[in-house]
C-alpha positions, 0 to 999 in steps of 0.5 A, spaced: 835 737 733 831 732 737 824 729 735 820 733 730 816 739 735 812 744 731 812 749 737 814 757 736 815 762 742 817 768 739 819 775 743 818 780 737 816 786 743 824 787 745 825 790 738 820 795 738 824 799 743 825 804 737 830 808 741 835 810 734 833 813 728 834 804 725 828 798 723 822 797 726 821 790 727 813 788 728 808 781 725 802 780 722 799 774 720 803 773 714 810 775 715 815 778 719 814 786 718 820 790 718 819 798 716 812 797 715 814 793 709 812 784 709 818 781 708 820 774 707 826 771 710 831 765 708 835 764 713 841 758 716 844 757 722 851 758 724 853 757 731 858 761 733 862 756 738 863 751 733 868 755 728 872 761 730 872 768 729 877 767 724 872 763 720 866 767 721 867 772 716 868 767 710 862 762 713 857 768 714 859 771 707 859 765 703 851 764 707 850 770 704 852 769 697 847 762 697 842 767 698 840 767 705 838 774 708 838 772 715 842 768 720 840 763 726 844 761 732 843 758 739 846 761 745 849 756 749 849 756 757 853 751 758 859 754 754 858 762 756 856 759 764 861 753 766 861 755 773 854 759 777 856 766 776 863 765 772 862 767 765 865 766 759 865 770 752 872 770 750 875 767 744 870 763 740 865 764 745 864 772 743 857 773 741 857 780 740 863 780 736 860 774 732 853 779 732 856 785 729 860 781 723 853 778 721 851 785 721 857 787 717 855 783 712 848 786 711 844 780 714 839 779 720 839 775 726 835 771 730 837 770 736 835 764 740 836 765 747 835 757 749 837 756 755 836 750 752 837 748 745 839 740 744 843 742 738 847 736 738 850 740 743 853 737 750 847 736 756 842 741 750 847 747 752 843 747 760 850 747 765 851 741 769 852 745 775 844 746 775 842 738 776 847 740 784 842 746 785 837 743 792 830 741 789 831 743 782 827 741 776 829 742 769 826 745 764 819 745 768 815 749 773 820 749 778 822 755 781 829 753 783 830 753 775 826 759 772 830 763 777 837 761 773 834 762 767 832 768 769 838 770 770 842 768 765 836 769 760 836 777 763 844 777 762 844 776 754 838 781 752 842 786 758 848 785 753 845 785 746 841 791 748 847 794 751 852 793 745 845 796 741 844 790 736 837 790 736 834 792 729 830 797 733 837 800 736 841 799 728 843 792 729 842 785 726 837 782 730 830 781 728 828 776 733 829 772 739 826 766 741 825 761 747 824 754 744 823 752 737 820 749 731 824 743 728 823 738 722 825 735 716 817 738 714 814 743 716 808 745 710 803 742 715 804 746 720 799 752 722 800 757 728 797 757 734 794 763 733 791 768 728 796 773 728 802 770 727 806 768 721 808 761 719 814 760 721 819 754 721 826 756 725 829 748 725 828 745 717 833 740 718 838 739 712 841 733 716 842 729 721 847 727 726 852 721 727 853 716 733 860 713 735 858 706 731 853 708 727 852 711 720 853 717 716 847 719 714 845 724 709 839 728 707 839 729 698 840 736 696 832 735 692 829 734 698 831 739 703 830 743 697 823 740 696 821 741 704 823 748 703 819 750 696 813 746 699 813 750 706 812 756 702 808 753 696 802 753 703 804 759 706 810 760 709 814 766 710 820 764 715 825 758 715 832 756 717 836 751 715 839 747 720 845 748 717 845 751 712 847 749 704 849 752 699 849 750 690 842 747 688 839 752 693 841 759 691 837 759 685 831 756 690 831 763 693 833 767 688 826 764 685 823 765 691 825 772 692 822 774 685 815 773 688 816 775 695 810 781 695 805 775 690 807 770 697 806 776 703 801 780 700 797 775 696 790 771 697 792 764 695 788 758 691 790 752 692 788 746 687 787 739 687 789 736 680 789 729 682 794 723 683 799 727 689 799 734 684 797 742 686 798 748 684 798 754 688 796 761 685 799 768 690 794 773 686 793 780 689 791 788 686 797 791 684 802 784 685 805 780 680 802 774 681 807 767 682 806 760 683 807 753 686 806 746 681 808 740 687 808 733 685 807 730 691 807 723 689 813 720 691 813 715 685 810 717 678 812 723 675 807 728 672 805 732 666 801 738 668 797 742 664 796 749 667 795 757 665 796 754 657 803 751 658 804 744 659 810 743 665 814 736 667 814 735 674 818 729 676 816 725 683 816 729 689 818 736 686 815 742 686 817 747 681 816 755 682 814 760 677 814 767 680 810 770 673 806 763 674 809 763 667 815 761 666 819 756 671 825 758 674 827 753 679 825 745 680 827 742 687 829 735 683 832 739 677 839 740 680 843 744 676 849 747 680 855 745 680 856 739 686 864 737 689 867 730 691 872 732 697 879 730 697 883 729 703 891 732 700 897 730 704 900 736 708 905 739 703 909 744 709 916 747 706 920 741 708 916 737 713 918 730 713 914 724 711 912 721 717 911 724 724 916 725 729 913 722 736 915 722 743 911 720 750 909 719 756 905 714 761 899 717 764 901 717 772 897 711 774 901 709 781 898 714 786 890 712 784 892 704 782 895 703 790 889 707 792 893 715 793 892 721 790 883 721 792 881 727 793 875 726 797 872 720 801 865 717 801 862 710 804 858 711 797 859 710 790 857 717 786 854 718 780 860 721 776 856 728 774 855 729 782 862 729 783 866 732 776 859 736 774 863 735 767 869 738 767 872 732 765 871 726 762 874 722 767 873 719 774 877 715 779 874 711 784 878 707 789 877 702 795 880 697 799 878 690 802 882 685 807 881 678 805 882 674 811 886 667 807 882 663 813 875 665 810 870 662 807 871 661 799 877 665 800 881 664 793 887 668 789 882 668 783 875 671 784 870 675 780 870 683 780 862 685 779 861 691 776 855 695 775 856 701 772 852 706 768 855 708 762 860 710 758 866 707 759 869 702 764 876 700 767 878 696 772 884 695 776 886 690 782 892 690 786 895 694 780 894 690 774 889 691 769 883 687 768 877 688 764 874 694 760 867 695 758 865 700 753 856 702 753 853 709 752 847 705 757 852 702 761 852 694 763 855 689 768 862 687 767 865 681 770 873 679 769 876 675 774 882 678 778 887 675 782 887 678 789 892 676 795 890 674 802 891 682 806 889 689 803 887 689 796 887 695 792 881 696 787 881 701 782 875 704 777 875 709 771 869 710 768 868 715 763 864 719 759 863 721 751 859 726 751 852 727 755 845 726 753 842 733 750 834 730 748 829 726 752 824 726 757 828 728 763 834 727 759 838 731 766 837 724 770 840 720 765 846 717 770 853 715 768 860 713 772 859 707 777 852 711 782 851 705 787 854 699 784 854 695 786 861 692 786 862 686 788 868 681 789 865 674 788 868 666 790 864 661 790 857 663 793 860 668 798 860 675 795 864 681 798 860 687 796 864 693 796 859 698 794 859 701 802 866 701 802 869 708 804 871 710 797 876 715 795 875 719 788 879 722 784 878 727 778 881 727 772 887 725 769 894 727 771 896 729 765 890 734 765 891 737 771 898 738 770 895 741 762 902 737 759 898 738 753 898 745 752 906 746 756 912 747 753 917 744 760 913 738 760 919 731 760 917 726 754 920 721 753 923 720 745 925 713 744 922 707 743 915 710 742 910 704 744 905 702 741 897 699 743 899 701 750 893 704 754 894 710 758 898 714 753 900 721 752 904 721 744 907 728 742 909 731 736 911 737 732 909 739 725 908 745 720 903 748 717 900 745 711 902 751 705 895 755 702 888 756 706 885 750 704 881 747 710 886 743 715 885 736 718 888 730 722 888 723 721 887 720 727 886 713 723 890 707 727 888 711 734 883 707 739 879 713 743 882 719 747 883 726 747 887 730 740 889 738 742 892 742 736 898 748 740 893 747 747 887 748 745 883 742 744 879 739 737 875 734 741 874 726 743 876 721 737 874 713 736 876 711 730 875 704 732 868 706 733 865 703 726 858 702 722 856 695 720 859 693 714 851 693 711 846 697 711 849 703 705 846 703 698 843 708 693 837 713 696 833 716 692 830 723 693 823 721 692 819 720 699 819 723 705 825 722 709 828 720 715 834 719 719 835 712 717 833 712 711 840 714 707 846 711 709 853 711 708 859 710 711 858 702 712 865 699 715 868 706 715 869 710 722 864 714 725 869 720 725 876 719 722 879 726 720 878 732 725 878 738 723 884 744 725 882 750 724 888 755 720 888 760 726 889 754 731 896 754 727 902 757 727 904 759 720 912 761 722 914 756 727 913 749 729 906 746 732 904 742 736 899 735 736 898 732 743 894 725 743 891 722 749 890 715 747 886 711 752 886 704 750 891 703 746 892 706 739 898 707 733 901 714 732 905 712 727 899 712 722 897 719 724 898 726 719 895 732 717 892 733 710 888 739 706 881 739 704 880 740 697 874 739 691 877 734 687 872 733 682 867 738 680 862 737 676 855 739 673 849 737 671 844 741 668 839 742 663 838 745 656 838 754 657 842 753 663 849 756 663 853 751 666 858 754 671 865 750 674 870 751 679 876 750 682 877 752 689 884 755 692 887 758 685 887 751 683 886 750 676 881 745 671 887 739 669 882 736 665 874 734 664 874 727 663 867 727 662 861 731 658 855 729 655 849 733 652 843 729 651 841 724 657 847 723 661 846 719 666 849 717 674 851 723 680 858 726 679 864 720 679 859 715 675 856 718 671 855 714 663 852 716 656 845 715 656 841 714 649 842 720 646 848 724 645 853 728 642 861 727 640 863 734 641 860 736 648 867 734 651 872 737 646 867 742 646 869 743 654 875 742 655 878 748 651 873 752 655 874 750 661 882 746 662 887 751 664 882 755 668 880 757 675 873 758 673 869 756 666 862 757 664 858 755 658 851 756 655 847 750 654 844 750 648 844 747 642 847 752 638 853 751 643 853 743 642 849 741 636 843 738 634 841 732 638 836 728 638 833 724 644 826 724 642 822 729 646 826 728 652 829 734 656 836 735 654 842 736 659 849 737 660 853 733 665 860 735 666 865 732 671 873 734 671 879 735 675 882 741 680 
């Protein structure tokens, strides 16, 4: 995800290799053609490393039931190339095991090969080592770059080619693609060329968070009105990014219904006025299908077309695949929607708080200047130095002050000019000041220093590298030439050509205390808010299948691992202003900014632990590095579950409910046909309605996994409201 590039390179001639008896896999101007035959293609992104291999199965099946036909994902350099020349597909990065379950399961893939691919991913998936690389550019023309690449590039295509997953060879692959075509609208755009299709491979459903910032979310009306909109103006492959599932299923279904009028079709496009079109896909010998959109994001509508008389809210479109009869409005959510809950671990006899030991981070060496492992007169920008296998690097100097020099004093100021993200400094073993600043700054703390030799030492860290922006590769952080400096009065010291000794890493995660069993810790008098920590506990696996998470509220910021295998970095003192959230409207066009939650709140406080990190016989371990002082004890492990389900549909749906993990419906404590109003967890009676809707579901539904009831009047009654459309909402407990 980055700023919106409409720019599609598509590599179609790999797959018309036609070395088996499989699909043959060509384009035209409208549509990907597979078998001779058009076909549209609703796909969503699933990225391998992001979950585990246990989970593909379950993620890529429920992809499928939502009515995708095809599923994306990037291929990450960075993560399958750590080290030039040493390659890693192993675990969660086996891209072929992951090819061949989407490929059980019936669906295409697209392949995009990168070598970048931003995606929130770390340095846009391009590995750091590139940038030490003599006379490299990235991503331009410079041959150093195109030569790795190549190399790379030609090792995935060798590899898919060889485990034969190409559709042309009997596998999944429909295509590959170098770069992309990203945004939360694509239905203006227009190929750059005659001959290929429309097509839209980043329609993103959302967008990401910063450490400090909001939540934001996109609603589920407009991601739906993106995608109808993209296909109403002849559109013929999208993908989400990521991909959702409810309120969208009956879209494709819809879609699908008028699948040849889309591809095969002539299109007549007419201006009603006021922001309304309809969009008519006619051909000999197909069915025909059509669009009605109501892009005004202000004013409903009601549009006379074909003899019929159709509503169509504010910024909708609605789809008629016989051009008759609507199957599906893109602001008339009719699919049942969930409130998560966050359940306290109910593990067979798991105490009600966590049992923790720990350890202090081995600072002695590095506070009195040992334990470096190279020296250097000048400061390093930190990537040169750990190419980012770590978060971490020490920098250590000394200086003699004379006690008979100019402006000497016990108590001077310590100048530090550093880059981002994070800064600590110590003098003569003591702790002096710290600053936090993704794009660095000056940190100024008075220091007690001693006439002789005094020890300066510096942590800096990191949070995650830039993935997106122009020469994003020279972003710098860590110190990278101070300076640094010692000041009294008007003298100053700099230090910045000092002989400098480098350390990288952490002690403890050289050691890998978090992932050994014969590791000392210490279990009495556990501290609290105490920098530089190691905590560890010891906890079962929570009882069902439902989702696992830690709550790592109470810590401050450092590194969580599950059984030795790392869940990422946590911040939880990271929070968004306390302004800022309020209701948002589907209607108009969206931005990142526009809907908001979240305020006051963490930016991530629960992080997920997948169930195949644990052990369902025997204990599990939780190790903490805690960074700048945090509290253990409010730490623990919850499941995830749909609390609340609810259902908000009109008159000649049928109204669907369910319960997730064998939990049952305990009550329904809301139900209204007529014109409720309000979203699932507020939602009230409106001007017209019934007294029997709720009885009416309630023996229908308590007591069950799954209910359903057609919503009709013979079912609820005759209600009154005036010639306004009738629904039905319904909110109840699992």
């Amino acid at each position: 995800m980055a700023p919106k590039v409409c720019f599609i390179a598509f590599v179609l001639g790999l797959f018309c290799l036609s070395l088996c008896s499989a699909d043959t896999i060509s384009h035209d101007e409208r549509a990907i053609v597979i078998n001779g035959q058009r076909k549209l293609i609703i796909s969503g992104s699933i990225h391998y490393p992001r979950s585990t291999p246990e989970m593909w199965p379950d993620l890529i099946r429920k992809a499928k039931e939502g009515g995708l036909n095809a599923i994306e994902t990037y291929v990450f350099w960075n993560a399958h190339e750590p080290i030039r020349r040493q390659y890693d597909f192993e675990g969660r990065l086996d891209l072929v095991r992951f090819l061949k379950t989407i490929h059980d399961e019936g669906l295409y893939s697209i392949l995009r090969i990168g070598p970048y691919v931003c995606a929130e991913w770390n340095f846009g998936g391009l590995p750091v080592w590139l940038n030490q690389l003599p006379n490299v550019e990235l991503r331009t023309d410079n041959q150093v770059y195109e030569n790795e690449m190549a190399n790379f590039t030609t090792l995935i295509v060798n590899m898919i080619q060889q485990e034969r997953l190409l559709a042309s060879q009997g596998g999944p692959i429909i295509i590959a693609q170098i770069d992309t075509c990203n945004g939360f609208y694509c239905d203006n755009f227009k190929p750059n060329n005659a001959t290929s299709p429309k097509m839209w491979t980043e329609n993103w459903t959302g967008w990401f968070k910063n450490w400090g910032g909001y939540q934001p979310y996109r609603p589920a009306e407009d991601v739906a009105y993106s995608v109808a909109r993209f296909y109403q103006r002849q559109g013929t492959m999208q993908n989400y990014y990521m991909p959702k599932w409810g309120h969208l299923k009956e879209l494709h279904e819809s879609l699908y219904a008028m699948e040849n009028a889309l591809l095969y079709g002539d299109v007549i496009h007419t201006d009603h006025g006021n922001g309304v079109w309809s969009s008519n896909y006619s051909a000999p010998g197909v069915s025909a299908g059509c669009f009605l959109c109501n892009t005004n994001s202000q004013n409903d509508s009601n549009l006379s077309f074909n003899g019929n008389t159709y509503f169509l809210p504010a910024w909708s479109v609605s789809v008629l695949p016989d051009c008759k009869t609507e199957a599906h409005n893109t602001a008339k959510i009719n699919a049942q929607t969930s409130l998560m809950e966050n359940v306290p671990n109910t593990a067979d006899n798991e105490p009600s708080g966590l049992s923790w030991s720990w350890r202090s981070e081995m600072l002695k060496d590095v506070l009195h200047g040992n334990g470096g492992q190279f020296k250097s007169n000048e400061l390093k920008e930190q990537l040169s130095v750990t190419a980012d296998a770590t978060d971490y690097l020490w920098y250590m100097t000394r200086i003699y002050l004379d006690p008979k020099g100019p402006n000497f004093s016990t108590n001077m100021a310590l100048r530090v000019n550093f880059k981002g993200h994070g800064l600590y400094a110590f003098v003569n073993g003591k702790f002096v000041g710290s600053l936090y600043n993704m794009s660095g700054g000056l940190l100024e703390q008075t220091a007690t220093v001693k006439a002789g030799m005094n020890h300066i030492t510096l942590l800096t860290s990191t949070v995650g590298l830039t993935n997106y922006g122009a020469h994003y590769e020279n972003f710098q952080v860590g110190i990278a030439g101070g300076p640094v400096q010692l000041v009294s009065g008007n003298t100053t010291w700099d230090l910045s050509s000092n002989e400098w000794s480098y350390k990288i890493g952490l002690d403890g995660e050289t050691r890998e205390i978090y992932a050994k069993e014969h590791v000392k810790w210490f279990h009495d008098d556990v501290p609290v808010r105490r920098p530089f920590t190691w905590y560890k506990t010891t906890f079962k696996a929570p009882i069902g299948n439902e989702p696992v998470v830690v709550d790592l509220n109470g810590m401050s910021k450092g590194v969580a691992y599950v059984n030795g295998k790392s869940l990422g970095r946590f911040w939880p003192t990271q929070t968004a202003s306390q302004t800022g959230c309020s209701d948002c409207s589907y209607k108009g066009p969206y931005s990142s900014s526009k809907c908001q939650a979240n305020c006051g709140q963490p930016t991530q406080r629960w992080y997920h632990v997948p169930r195949s990190f644990l052990e369902a016989a025997k204990d599990n371990t939780l190790v903490l590095f805690e960074e700048a002082g945090g509290d253990p004890l409010q730490v623990s492990f919850q499941t995830v579950t749909a609390g609340t389900v609810c259902a908000n549909l009109e008159e000649g749906h049928t109204m669907s409910l369910a319960c997730q993990g064998g939990h049952t419906i305990s009550s329904v404590d809301f139900a209204s046909f007529g014109n409720p109003q309000g979203t699932c967890g507020s939602f009230s009676n409106g001007i017209c309605g019934d007294d029997i809707a709720l009885s009416i579901v309630r023996q229908a539904c308590v007591g069950k996994t799954e209910c359903s009831i057609d919503v009709t009047e013979e079912m609820f009654g005759s209600v009154d409201c005036w010639g306004m459309t009738r629904r039905l909402a319904v909110q109840a407990k699992c």
